[in-house]
C-alpha positions in Angstrom: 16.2 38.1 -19.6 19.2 35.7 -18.1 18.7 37.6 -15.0 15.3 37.1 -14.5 15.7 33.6 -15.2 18.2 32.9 -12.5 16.3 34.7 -10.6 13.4 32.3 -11.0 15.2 29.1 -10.7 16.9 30.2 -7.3 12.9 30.9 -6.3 12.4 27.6 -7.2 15.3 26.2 -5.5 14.4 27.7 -2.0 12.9 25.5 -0.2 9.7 26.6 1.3 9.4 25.9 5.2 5.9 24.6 6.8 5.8 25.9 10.2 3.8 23.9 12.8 2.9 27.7 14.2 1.3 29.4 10.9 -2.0 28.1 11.7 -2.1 26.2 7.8 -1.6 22.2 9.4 -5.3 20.7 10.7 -5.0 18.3 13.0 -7.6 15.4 13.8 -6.8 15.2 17.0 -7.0 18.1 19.0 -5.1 16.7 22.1 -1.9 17.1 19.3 0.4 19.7 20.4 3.2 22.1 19.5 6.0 22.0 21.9 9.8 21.8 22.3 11.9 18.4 21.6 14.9 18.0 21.6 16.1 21.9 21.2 13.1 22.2 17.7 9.7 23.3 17.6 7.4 20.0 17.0 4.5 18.4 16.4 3.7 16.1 18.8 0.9 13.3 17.5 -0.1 9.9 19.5 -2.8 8.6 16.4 -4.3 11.6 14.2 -3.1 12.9 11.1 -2.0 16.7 10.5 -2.6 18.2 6.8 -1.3 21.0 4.6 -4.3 21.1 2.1 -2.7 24.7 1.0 0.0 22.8 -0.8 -0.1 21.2 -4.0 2.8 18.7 -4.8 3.8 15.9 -7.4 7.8 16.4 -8.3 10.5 17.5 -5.9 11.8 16.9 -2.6 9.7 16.8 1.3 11.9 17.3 3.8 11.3 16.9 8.2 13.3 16.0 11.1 11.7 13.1 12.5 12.0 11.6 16.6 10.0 8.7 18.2 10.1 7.2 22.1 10.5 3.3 20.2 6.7 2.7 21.5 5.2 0.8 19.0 3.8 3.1 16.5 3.7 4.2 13.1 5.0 7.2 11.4 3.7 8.8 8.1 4.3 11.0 5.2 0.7 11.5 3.1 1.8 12.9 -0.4 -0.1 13.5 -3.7 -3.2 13.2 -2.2 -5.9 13.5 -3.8 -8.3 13.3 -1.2 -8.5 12.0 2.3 -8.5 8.5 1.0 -6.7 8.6 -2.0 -3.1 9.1 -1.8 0.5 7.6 -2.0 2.6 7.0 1.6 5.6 6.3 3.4 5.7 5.4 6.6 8.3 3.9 9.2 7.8 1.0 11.8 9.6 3.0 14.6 9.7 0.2 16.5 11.6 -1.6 14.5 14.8 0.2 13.9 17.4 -1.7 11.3 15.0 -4.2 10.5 13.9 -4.9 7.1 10.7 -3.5 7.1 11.7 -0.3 9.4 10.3 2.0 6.4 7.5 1.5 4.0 6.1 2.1 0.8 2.3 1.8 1.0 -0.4 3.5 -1.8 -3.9 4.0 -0.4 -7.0 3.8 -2.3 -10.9 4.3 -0.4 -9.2 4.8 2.9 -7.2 1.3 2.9 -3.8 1.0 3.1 -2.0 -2.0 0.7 1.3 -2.8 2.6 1.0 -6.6 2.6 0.5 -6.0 -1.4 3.9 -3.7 -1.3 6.6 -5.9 0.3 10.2 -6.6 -1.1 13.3 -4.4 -1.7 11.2 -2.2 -4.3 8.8 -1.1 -1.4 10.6 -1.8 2.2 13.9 -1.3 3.8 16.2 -1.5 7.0 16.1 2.4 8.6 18.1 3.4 12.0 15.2 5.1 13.8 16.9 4.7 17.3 14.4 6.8 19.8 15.4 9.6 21.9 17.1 11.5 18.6 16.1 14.0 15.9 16.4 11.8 12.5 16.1 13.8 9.1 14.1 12.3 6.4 14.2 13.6 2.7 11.5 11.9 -0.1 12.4 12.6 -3.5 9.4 12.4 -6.1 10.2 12.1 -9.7 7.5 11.3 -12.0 6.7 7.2 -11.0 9.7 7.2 -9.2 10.1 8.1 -5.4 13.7 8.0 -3.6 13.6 8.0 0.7 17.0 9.3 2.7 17.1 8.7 5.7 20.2 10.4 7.7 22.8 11.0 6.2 22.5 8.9 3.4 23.6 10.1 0.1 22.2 7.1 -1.6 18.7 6.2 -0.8 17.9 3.4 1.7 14.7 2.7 -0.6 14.2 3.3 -4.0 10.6 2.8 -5.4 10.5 2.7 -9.3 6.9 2.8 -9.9 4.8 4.3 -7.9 1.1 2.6 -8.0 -1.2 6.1 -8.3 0.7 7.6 -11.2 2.3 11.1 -11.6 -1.0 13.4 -10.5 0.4 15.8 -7.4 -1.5 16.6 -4.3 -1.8 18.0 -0.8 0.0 16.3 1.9 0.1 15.4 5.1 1.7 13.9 8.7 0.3 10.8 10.7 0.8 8.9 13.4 -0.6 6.3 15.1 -0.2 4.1 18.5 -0.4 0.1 18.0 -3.2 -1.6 18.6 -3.7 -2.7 22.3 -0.5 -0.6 23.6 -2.0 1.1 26.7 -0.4 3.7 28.8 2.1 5.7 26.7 3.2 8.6 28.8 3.9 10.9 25.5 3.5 11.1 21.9 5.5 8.3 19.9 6.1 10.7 16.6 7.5 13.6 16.7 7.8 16.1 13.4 9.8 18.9 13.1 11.7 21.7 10.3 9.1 20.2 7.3 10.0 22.0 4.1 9.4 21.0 0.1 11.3 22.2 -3.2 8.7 21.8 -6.0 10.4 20.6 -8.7 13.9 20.1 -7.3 15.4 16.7 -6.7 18.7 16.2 -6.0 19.0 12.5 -7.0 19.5 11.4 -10.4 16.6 9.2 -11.0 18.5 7.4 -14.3 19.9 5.2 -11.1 16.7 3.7 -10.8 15.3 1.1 -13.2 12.0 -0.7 -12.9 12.7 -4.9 -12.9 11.0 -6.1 -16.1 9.9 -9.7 -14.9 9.0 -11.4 -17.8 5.0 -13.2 -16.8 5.0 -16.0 -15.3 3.6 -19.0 -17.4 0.3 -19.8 -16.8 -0.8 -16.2 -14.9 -4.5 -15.6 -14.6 -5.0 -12.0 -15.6 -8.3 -12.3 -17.2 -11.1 -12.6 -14.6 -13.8 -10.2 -14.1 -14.9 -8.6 -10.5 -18.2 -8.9 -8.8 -20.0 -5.8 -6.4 -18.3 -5.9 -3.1 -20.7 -7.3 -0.4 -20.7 -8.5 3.4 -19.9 -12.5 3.8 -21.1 -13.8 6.7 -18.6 -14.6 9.9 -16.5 -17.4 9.2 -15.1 -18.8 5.7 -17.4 -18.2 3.0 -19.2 -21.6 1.9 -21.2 -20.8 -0.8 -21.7 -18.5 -3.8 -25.0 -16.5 -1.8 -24.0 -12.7 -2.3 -22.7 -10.9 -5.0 -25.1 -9.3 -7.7 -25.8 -10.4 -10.8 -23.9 -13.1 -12.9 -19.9 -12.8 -14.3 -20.5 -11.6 -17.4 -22.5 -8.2 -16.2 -19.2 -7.6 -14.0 -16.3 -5.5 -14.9 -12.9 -6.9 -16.3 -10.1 -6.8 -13.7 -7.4 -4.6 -14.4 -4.4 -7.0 -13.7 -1.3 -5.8 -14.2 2.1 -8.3 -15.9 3.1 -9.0 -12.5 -0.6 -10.6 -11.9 -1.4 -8.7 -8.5 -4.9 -7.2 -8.8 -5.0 -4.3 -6.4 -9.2 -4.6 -5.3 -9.2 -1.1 -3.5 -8.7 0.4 -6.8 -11.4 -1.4 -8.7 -14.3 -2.4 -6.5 -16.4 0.4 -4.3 -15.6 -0.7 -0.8 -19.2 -0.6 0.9 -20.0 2.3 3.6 -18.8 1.3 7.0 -18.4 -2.7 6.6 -15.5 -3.7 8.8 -15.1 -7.2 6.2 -16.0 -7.2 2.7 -15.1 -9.2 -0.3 -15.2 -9.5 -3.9 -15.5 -12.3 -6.4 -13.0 -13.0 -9.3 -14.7 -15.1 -11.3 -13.0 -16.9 -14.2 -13.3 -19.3 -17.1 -11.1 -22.7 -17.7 -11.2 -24.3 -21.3 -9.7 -27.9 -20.8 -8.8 -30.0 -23.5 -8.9 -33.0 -21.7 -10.4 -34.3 -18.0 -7.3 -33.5 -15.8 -6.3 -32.3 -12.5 -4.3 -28.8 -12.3 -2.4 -26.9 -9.5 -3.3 -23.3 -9.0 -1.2 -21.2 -6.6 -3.2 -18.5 -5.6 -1.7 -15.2 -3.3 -4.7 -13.2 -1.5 -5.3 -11.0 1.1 -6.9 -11.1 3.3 -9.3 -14.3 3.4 -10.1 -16.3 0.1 -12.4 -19.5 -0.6 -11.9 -21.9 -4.1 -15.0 -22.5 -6.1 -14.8 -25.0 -9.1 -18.0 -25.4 -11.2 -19.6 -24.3 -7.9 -18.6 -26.3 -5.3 -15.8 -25.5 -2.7 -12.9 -26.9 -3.1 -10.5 -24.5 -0.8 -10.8 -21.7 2.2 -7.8 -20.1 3.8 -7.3 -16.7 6.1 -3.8 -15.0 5.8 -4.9 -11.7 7.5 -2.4 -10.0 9.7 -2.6 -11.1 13.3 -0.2 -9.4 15.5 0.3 -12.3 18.1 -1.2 -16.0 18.6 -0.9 -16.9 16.1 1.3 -14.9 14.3 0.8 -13.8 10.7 1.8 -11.0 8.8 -0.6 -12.1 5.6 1.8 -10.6 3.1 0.5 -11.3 -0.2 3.0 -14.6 -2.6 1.8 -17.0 -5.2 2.7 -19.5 -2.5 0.3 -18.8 0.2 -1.8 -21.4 -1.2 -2.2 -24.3 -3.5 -5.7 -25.7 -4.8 -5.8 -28.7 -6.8 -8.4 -28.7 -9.5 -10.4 -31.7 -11.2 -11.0 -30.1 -14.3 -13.3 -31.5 -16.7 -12.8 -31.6 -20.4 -14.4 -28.4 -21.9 -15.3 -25.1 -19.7 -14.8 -24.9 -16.1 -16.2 -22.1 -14.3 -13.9 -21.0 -10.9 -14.8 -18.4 -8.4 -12.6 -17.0 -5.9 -13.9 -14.9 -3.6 -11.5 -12.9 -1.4 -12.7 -10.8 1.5 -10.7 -8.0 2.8 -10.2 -7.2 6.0 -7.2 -5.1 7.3 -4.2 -3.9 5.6 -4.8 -4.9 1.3 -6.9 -6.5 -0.7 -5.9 -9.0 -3.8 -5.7 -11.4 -6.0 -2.6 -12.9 -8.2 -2.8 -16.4 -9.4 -1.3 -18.9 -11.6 -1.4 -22.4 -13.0 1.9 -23.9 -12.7 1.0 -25.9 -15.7 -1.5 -24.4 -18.4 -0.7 -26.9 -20.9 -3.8 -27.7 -22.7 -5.7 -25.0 -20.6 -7.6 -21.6 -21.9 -8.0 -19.0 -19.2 -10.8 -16.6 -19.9 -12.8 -13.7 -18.1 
């Protein structure tokens, strides 16, 4: 009996390799190719996405060897997926080696990445990814948790202690993609080599990673309900024309202590719109006439309703150059000062998405005398 157990946990232990040559990865792109770098047999991808549907995966360790030319492009690991479009991700910036946001945490729900809702130390990190060299990357998954190695690194260069799609495994996969408007690379940017996975096995004790309890800030909305996604017209959205059906017929938000309402993972994002948005519709109990600050955070566009008139529009979507924004998602994106009357006060936000997350967080940075309800 002893035997046969060690036998099986040395099974376990082995790690099992994913050749690029055993006819299991599916490419999207069929220009991808198999070839020599660097002395290793690799997959060479410009923008497509390889995938190992064969394996299913939630705890243990991924493995690869991982080289880039510094073009500007984007490296990713697909893992847990659950479908095409529903799955958990790390990726690296592999232009920007040693920078703070060099590596990635980024969950995806209908297709849409969330990285300017996933910034900060618990979702992005400095990485060497200096081109021209084989780097070895090793994910650790355990449970919630998730723990990236990068090099040689015995500690991990970022620890993520809750991951946003749960614990359910999945099939995995490798991307890659060229920035937008780079013209003329003369090879692929990522390179992928030596992939293996230990189901099961991590190597990292995972005790060393504690989620931050942040008690909630005062004066948080978290009670707002969601409206059908439709398609605004250009421009900032002027008036309430849109979304079916009134407030109360729409869904309560799942908001989460921390007040970010992730909208990819609540609202059906409609069939090939390129810009879409939501409403969050809420209710304001005043005790008295007043005027009140609300901070809002959104990505990517939002405009203020109060009692249905406009008060506030803003755009924080990413724009690579002129002018410059990144459109990560704060409480200090925006302020909107609203006259209040005394009794209820009905205020609509809606907040179109258009690359790169879609949210909401927002609070009243003084509720005195205030009820916020859905």
């Amino acid at each position: 009996m002893l035997t046969t157990l060690l036998v099986l946990a040395a099974a376990a232990a082995s790690p099992k390799d994913l050749p690029f040559t055993d006819g299991l990865w599916k490419t999207s792109d069929p220009k991808a190719r198999v070839e020599t770098v660097g002395g290793r047999t690799a997959l060479r991808l410009t923008t497509a996405t390889s995938t190992r549907r064969d394996v299913d995966f939630a705890d243990g360790t991924i493995e690869f060897d991982l080289w880039s030319t510094g073009e500007r492009a984007f490296a990713y690991l697909h893992f847990r997926m659950q479908s095409d479009d529903e799955f958990e991700a790390i990726y690296f910036r592999l232009h920007k080696s040693r920078l703070p946001d060099a590596s990635q945490y980024d969950p995806f729900y209908q297709g849409l990445g969330n990285w300017q809702l996933f910034h900060g130390p618990d979702s992005t990190a400095a990485v060497d990814l200096t081109p021209g060299r084989w780097i070895h990357v090793k994910l650790e998954l355990q449970g919630e948790k998730a723990a990236l190695f990068v090099g040689d690194s015995r500690e991990p260069v970022l620890a993520v202690p809750k991951l946003a799609r749960g614990r359910k495994g999945g099939f995995i996969a490798l991307r890659s993609f060229l920035g937008a408007n780079i013209k003329g690379a003369v090879e692929p940017p990522s390179s992928f080599a030596n992939v293996t996975i230990r189901p099961d096995v991590v190597d990292y004790d995972f005790s060393k990673i504690v989620e931050t309890k942040i008690p909630p800030l005062p004066g948080l909305v978290t009670k707002f309900r969601l409206s059908p996604a439709f398609v605004p017209p250009d421009g900032p959205v002027r008036t309430l024309a849109g979304p079916a059906g009134e407030p109360s017929t729409w869904p309560l938000a799942s908001v989460p202590p921390s007040g970010l309402a992730i909208f990819g993972s609540q609202v059906e994002v409609p069939a090939k719109a390129r810009r879409y948005a939501t409403v969050a519709a809420f209710r304001v109990r005043a005790e008295a006439d007043g005027v009140k600050r609300l901070r809002i955070g959104f990505s990517d566009e939002v405009s203020v309703f109060l009692n249905g008139q406009i008060l506030f529009s803003g755009d924080q979507r990413y724009i690579f150059n002129f002018p410059r924004q990144e459109g990560l998602i704060h409480l200090d994106q925006a302020s909107v000062y609203l006259p209040l009357k005394k009794g209820d006060n009905d205020v609509r936000l809606v907040v179109s998405e258009v690359f790169g997350g879609w949210g909401l967080m927002a609070q009243f940075e003084d509720a005195s005398g205030l009820m916020i309800e859905p």
